[in-house]
N, C-alpha and C positions, 0 to 999 in steps of 0.2 A: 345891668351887670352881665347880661347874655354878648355884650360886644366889648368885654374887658378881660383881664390879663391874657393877653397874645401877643400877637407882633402883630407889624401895620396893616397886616390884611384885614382885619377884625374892626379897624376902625371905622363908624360910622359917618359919611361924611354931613356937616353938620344945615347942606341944604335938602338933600335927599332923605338923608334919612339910612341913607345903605351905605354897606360896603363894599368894599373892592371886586365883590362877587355879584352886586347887585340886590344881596339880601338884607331884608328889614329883620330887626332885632325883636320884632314883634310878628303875630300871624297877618299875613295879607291873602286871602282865600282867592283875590282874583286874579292872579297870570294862571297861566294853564302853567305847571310846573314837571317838565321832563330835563331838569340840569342837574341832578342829584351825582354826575359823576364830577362837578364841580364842586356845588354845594347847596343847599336848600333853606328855601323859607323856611321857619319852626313851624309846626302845625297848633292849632288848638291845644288838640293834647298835651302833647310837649310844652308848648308856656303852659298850661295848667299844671302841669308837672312840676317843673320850675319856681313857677308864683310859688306853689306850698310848700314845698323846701324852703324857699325865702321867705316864707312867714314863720317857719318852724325855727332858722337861724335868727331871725329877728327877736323871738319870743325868749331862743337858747341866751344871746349874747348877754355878757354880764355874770351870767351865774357860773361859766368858767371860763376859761381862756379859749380866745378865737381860734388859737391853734391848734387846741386837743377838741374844739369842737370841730375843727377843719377833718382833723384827723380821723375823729369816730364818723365821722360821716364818708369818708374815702373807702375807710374799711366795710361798711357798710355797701356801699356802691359795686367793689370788690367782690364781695359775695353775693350781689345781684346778678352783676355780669359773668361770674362762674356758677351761679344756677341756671342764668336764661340761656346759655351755649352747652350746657349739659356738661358742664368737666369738673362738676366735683369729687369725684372718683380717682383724680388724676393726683397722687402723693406729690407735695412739694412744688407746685406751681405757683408762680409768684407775679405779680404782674405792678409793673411803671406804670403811674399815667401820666401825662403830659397833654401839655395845650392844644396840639396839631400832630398831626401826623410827620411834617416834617422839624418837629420837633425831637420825634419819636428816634427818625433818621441821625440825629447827630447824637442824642442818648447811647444810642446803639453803640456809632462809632466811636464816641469817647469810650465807653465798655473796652474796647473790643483795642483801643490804640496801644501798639506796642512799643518799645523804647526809642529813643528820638535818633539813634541809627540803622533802625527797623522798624517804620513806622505798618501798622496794620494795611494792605491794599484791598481796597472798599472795589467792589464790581458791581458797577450797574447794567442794564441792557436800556438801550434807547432813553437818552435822560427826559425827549419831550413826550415821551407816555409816564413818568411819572410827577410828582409836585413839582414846582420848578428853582424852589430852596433845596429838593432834595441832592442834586450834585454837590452845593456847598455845603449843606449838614453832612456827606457822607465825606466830604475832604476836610471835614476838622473845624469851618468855618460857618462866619456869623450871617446869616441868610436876611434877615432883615435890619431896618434902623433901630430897632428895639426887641427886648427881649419878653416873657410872657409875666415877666412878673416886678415889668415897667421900666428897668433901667435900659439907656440906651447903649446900643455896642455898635462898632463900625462894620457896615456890610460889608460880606466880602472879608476881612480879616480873620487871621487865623484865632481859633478860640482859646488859643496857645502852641507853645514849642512842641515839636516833635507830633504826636498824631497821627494820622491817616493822610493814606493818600487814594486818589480815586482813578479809576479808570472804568469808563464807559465804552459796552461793544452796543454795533448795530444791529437792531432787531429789522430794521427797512430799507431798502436800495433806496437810492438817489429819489429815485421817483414815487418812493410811496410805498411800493410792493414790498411784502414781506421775504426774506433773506432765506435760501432754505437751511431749514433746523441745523445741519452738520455744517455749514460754514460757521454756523454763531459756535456751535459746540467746539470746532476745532480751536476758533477764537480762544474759547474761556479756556477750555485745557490749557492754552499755550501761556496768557495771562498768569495762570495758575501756578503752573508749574514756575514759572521765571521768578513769581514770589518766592515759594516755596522753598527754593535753590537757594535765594540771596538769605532766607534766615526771618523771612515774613512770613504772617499768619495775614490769611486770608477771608472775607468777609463776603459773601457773595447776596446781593440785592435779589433775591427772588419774584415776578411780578407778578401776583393772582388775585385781582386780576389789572390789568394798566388803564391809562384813561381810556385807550379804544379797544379796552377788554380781551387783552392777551395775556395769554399765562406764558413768564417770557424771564429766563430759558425755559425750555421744555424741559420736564419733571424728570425723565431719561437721564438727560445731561448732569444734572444737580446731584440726583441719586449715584451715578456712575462718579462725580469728581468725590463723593463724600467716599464711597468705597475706593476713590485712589488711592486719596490725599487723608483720609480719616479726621478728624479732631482739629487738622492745622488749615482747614475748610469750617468755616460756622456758618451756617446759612443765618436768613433773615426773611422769611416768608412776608411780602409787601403788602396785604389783605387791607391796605386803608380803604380800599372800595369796601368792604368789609360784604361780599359778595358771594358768600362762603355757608354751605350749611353746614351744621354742628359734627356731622362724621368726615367733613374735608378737613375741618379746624382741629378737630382731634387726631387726626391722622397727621399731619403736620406735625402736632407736638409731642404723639407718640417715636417720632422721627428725629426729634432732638432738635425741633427747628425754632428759632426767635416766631415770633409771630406777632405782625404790628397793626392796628384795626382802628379805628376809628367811627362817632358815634354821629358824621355826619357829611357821609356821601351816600350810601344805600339806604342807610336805617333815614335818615332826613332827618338828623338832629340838627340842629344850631352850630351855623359856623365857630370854631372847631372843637373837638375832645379825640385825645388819642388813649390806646394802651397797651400797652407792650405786654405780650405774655410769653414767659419763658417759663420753658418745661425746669424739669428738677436736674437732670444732668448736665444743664445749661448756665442753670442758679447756681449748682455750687462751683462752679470755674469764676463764674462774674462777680460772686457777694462779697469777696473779698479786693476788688479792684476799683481804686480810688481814680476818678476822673480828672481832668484837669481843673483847675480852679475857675477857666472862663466857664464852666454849664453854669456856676451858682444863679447866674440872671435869667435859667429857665427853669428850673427846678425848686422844689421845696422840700423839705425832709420826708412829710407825709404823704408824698405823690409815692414814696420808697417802702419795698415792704421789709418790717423789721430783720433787724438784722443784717443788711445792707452796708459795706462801709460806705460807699456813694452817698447815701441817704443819712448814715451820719457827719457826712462832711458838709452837709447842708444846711439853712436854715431854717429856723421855722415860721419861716413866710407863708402865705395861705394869698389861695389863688378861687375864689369862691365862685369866677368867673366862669371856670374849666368845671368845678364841683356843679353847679348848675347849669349846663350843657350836656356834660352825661348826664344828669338825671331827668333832660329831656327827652334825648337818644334813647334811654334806655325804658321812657313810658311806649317808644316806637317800638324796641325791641322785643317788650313785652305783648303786643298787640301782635306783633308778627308770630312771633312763637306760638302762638296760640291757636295758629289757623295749621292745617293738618298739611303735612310736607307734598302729599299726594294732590290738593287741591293746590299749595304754592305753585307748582310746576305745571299744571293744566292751564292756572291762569297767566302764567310766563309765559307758556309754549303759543297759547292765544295772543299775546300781544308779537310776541318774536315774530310767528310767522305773517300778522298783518302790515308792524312794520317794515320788514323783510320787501312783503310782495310789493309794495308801496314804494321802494326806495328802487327794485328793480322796474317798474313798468313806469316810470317817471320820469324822463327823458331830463328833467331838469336837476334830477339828484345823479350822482354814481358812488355807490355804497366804496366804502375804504377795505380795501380787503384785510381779513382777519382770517383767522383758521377757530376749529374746533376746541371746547373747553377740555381738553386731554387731561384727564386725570390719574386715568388707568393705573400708572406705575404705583400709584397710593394704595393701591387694593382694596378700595373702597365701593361699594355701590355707588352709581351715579347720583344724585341728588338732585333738587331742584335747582342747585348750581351750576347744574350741565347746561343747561340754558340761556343764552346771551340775553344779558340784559340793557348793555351799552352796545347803540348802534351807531358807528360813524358811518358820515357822505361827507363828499363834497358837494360843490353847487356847478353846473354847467349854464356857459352861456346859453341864451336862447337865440341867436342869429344876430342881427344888428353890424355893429363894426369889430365887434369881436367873437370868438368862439371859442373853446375847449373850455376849459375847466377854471374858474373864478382863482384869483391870485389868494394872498395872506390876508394883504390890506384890503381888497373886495369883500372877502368872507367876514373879515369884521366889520366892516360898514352893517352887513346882512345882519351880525348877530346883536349889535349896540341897536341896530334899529325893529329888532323883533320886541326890547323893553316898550315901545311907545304900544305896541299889539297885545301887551300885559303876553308874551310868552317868555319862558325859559328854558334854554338848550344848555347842556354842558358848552363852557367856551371855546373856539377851535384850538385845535392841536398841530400843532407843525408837523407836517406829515413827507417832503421832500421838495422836491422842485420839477416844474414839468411850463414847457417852453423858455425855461431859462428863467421860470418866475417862483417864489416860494411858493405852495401850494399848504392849504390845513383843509381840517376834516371838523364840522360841527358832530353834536354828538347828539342822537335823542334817547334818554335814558328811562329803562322802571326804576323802582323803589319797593321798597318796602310797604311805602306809606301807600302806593299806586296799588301793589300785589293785593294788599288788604280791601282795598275798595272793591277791585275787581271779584273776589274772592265772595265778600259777603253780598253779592250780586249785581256789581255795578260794570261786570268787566266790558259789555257793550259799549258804556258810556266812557269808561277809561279809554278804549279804541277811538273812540268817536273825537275826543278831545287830542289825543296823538295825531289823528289826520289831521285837524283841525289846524292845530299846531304846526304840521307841513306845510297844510296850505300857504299858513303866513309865512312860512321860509322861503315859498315858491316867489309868494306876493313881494314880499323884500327884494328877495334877488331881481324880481322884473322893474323895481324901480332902481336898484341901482344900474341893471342893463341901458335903463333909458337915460341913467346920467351919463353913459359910457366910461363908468370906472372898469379897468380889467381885472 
């Protein structure tokens, strides 16, 4: 059930055993496991989690209907994940769940879609730092061949008339390098305002943090269009890394921003669980805004919190799939929370800077350039999220008949063949072109599930398994060298 109601990424293929991401629907303890900013094996916990929820529905079914058990059980979850993030203090927040995060993405949009001669314009920055359904969720449209709650829909089509439309700025020049902050910001002003003008309400994709862990636009820019443009600006803070301590997340929502998270990129829950959390002056703009009739194939009533028209135009289908994926996520999130914020960031800053030094003195990596976790404008203390967690490189050749920097196609030959070495990187990311060739970035990522190990005294051996894992990236790239792939 942990690889069911999603879309086709979720399915397991029926000789491996995995999915589209490479992961078993069950614990597998042996790859060394650093791809959490793609997605993660479950751990123990988490199917232990899982299993007993599924013996407790098993035991429920019968004595009432599937769907108000569906139901008391969401709400439930609800109130676990606004205790384990600290925000129940917070009047009136309300929170979606949904299958995946980029589920969450077209949720939003449909919210947010204004009449079919002024459809909402969706802004994203750099669409291959985030899912890559997300451009189509945030255009109105069907991202995969199926929906999460099994009916098929045609990808790529629109989820109906009228809608959203999208526009994506760039966060990286041609080659990779990151764009500086005021060309992007001139960008989105201008974007903005051309909405604004024609009689559109505007949606801006916030990234914190993206697959190669930028916070993207800068926080500057977002605050400054929100005091331009006021209310006819809704942000959407993109947190499905879900890389965020409890005073960044709350400060976001004290700001009147969407916030969309997910329980299985950082936390290393089970491919996927998303949830959208919307503060209260957010909720009562949206609770009365009825979506279009194509979401019904991913949603269900009880994913809706009461009072919702959305969630009454729903049905009462139950997705037990998603219900048991957070409650695996959320045995991680529990274990995380637990360990002292001061000791989270000691053992980050220990992994950061050994990866770091490793990726510089390596002649066969070159780190992908990123900038700092700037959060400042939020007026918040730094947190143990100040610290990168998602590192990209790329791979260089090592002499032979080629040299500079490994192609698209070469980097995944490297990354399909680190599976036979039992390792896991995040998958590469499309990062620009350099000699006229595409170029991406693997990614070696912490976790939640890593921090904790490290934390309760293992973080030598956390480090020791990270090199490890280079090593094999080295060893892969030296044998595709000698097949002379570029």
């Amino acid at each position: 059930m942990l690889g069911e109601g999603g879309d086709s990424r979720l399915a397991l293929d029926p000789i491996t055993g995995r999915n589209r991401y490479g992961c078993t629907a069950k614990p597998d303890p042996g790859p060394a496991d650093f791809g959490s900013a793609t997605a993660s094996i479950v751990s123990p916990r988490g199917f232990e989690a899982a299993s007993s929820l599924h013996a407790r529905l098993i035991e429920a079914d019968g004595r009432e209907p599937r769907a108000t058990i569906y139901a008391g059980e969401l709400d439930r979850l609800r109130g676990e994940l606004v205790a384990l993030c600290g925000l129940g203090d917070l009047p009136g927040l309300d929170i979606v769940l949904a299958a995946s995060g980029t589920d969450l993405h077209l949720i939003a949009a449909e919210l947010m879609a204004g009449a079919n001669a002024a459809p909402t314009v969706c802004i994203g920055i750099e669409p291959q730092e985030t899912g890559s359904g997300v451009p189509a969720a945030l255009a109105g449209r069907h991202f995969s061949r199926w929906a999460a709650l099994g009916a098929p829909v045609s990808e790529g089509a629109a989820v109906g008339p009228g809608g959203t439309a999208f526009v994506a700025l760039a966060a990286r020049g041609p080659d990779g390098g990151l764009r500086p902050d005021a060309d992007v910001e001139a960008e989105l002003n201008v974007v903005a305002k051309v909405a604004i003008q024609a009689g559109r309400k505007v949606m801006l994709n916030l990234a914190d943090a993206s697959k190669t862990g930028l916070i993207s636009p800068g926080l500057d820019a977002v605050l400054a269009l929100r005091a331009r443009f006021g209310d006819q600006v809704e942000v959407m803070v993109d947190a499905c890394q879900f890389r965020l301590a409890p005073a960044t997340l709350r400060a976001y929502l004290a700001l009147g921003f969407l916030v969309a998270i997910t329980g299985s990129k950082f936390l290393t829950g089970p491919t996927f669980s998303g949830a959208l959390l919307v503060p209260e002056p957010v909720a009562s703009r949206l609770r009365t805004r009825l979506p279009r009739a194509g979401l019904r194939p991913y949603s269900a009533r009880a994913e809706w919190p009461p009072g919702w028209v959305a969630g009454a135009a729903l049905t009462d289908a139950t997705n037990f799939g998603l219900l048991l994926r957070w409650e695996a996520a959320l045995s991680e999130l529990a274990a995380f929370r637990a360990m002292p914020e001061t000791a989270v960031a000691e053992v980050a800053s220990a992994f950061a800077d050994a990866v770091r030094g490793r990726l510089a003195s390596d002649p066969r990596f070159e780190a992908l350039e990123t900038r700092p976790l700037d959060r400042s404008a939020l007026a918040v203390e730094a947190g143990w999220d100040a610290v990168p967690t998602v590192f990209p490189f790329m791979l260089r050749h090592s002499g032979g008949r080629h040299s500079g920097l490994f192609s698209l196609a070469a980097t995944q030959d490297v990354y399909r063949a680190l599976t036979a070495r039992r390792v896991r990187l995040g998958q590469p990311v499309l990062c620009g072109e350099r000699d006229q060739r595409p170029i991406s970035a693997l990614r070696l990522c912490n976790s939640a599930r890593l921090i904790a190990e490290g934390v309760n005294g293992g973080i030598a051996t956390v480090i020791d398994r990270a090199m490890a894992a280079l090593d094999a990236v080295s060893e892969a790239a030296g044998e595709i060298d000698r097949l002379g792939r570029v």
